[in-house]
C-alpha positions as CSV (number, residue, x, y, z in Angstrom):
1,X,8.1,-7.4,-2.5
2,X,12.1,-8.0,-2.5
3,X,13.0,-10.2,0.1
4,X,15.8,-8.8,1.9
5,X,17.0,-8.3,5.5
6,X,17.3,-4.3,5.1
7,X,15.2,-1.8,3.2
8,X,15.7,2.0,2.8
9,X,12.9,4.0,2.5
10,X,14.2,7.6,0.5
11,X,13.0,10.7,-1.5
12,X,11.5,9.8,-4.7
13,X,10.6,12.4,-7.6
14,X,6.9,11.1,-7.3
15,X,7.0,10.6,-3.5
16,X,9.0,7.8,-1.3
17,X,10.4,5.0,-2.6
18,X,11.0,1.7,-1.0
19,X,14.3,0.4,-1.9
20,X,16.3,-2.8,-1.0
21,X,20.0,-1.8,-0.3
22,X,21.2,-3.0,-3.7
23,X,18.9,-2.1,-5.6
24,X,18.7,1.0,-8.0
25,X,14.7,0.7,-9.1
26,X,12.7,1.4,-6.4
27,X,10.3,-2.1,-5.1
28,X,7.3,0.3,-4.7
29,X,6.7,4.1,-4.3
30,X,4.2,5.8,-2.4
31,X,2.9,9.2,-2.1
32,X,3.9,9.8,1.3
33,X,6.9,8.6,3.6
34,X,4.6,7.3,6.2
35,X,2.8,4.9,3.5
36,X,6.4,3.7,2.4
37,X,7.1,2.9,5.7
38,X,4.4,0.9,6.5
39,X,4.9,-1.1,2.9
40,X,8.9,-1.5,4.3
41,X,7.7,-2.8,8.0
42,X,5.2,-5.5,6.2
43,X,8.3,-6.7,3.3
44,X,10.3,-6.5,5.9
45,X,8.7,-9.0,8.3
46,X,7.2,-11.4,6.0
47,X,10.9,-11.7,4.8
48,X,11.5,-13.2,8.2
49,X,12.8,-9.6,9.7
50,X,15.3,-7.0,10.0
51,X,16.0,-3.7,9.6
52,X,14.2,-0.3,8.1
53,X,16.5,2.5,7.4
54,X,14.5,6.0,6.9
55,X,16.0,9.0,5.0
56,X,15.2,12.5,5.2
57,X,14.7,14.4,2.4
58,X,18.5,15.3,2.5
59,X,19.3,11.7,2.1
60,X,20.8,11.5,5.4
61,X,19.7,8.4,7.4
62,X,17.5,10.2,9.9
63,X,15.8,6.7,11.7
64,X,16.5,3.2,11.9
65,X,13.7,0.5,12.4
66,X,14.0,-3.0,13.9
67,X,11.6,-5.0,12.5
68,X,10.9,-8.3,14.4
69,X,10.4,-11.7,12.6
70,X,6.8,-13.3,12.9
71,X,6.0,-15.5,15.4
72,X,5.4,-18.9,15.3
């Protein structure tokens, strides 16, 4: 998975697609937005934390995820 501080997870033609913020190709897609959600949380704090920005279908940013760094 990309290792990046923020990830976006957005509408996909073949589901949701977990993106990193500058990336066009998609790091994984999923068939449903909860699934890409759950692959953003784990990238996400294995790269140490940060942040998990959910669209709508709209594209509109409808939710915003803090994701806390491991512990240790």
């Amino acid at each position: 998975m990309a290792n990046a501080r923020s990830m976006h997870v957005t509408p996909h033609k073949e589901g949701w697609a977990l993106k990193a913020p500058s990336g066009q190709a998609p790091v994984s897609v999923h068939p449903t937005q909860r699934q890409a959600i759950e692959a953003g949380h784990r990238a996400i704090h294995d790269a140490g934390g940060g942040e998990l920005l959910v669209h709508a279908r709209s594209g509109e940013i409808r939710d915003k995820i803090t994701v806390q760094p491991p512990r240790g």
